[in-house]
C-alpha positions as CSV (number, residue, x, y, z in Angstrom):
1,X,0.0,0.0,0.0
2,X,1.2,3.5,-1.0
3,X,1.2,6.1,1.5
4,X,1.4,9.4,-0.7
5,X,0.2,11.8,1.9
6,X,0.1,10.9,5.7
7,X,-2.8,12.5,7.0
8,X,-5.0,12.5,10.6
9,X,-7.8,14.3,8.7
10,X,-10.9,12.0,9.6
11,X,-12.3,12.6,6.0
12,X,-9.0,11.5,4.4
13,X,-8.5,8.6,6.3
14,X,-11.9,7.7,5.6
15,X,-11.8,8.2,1.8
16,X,-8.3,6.0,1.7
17,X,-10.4,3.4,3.8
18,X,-13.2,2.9,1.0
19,X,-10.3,2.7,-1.8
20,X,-8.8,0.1,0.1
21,X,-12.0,-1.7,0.8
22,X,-12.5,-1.2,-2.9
23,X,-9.4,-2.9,-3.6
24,X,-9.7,-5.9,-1.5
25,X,-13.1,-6.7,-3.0
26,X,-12.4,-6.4,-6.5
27,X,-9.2,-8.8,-5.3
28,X,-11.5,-11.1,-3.7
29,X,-13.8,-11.1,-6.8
30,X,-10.6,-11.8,-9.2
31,X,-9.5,-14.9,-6.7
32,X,-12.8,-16.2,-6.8
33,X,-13.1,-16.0,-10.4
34,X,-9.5,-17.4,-10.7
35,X,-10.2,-20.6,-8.0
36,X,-13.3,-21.4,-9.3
37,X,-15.5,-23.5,-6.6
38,X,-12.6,-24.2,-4.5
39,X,-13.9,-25.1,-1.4
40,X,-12.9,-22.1,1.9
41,X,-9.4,-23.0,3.0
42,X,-10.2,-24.9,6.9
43,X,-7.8,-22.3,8.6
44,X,-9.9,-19.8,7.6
45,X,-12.4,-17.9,10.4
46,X,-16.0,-18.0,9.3
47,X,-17.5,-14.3,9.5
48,X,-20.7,-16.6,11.6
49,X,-18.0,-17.7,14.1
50,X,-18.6,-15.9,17.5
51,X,-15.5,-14.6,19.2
52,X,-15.8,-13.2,23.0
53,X,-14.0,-9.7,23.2
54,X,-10.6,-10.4,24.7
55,X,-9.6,-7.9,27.9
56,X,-6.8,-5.8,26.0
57,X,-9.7,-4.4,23.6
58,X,-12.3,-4.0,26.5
59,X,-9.5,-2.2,28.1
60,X,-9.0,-0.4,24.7
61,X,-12.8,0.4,24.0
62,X,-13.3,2.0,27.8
63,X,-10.1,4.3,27.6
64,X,-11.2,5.5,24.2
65,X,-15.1,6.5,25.7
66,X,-13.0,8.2,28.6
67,X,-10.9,10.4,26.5
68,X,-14.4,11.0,24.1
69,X,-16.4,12.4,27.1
């Protein structure tokens, strides 16, 4: 990933988000087409799997509503 302008403007990090996302699903759409019917690779986590929250992002999550307020 190119990094032409390092930025902490909320609207440009946004924008750079959405043009990655972009990316990734038009690379996912090319692998597809590429594989075929190739069944999911096992070591891959199913987006339907449920993971509990582990303490270090709890921790995380709290500290950032502290410094919000």
């Amino acid at each position: 990933m190119e990094n032409e302008n390092l930025t902490n403007d909320p609207q440009e990090l946004l924008k750079a988000k959405h043009k990655q996302d972009q990316h990734k699903t038009q690379f996912t759409s090319f692998a597809r087409s590429v594989s075929g019917d190739t069944p999911v690779d096992s070591g891959q986590t199913s987006p339907e799997q449920h993971r509990e929250p582990d303490q270090q992002n709890t921790m995380k999550s709290v500290e950032n509503r502290m410094i919000g307020d």
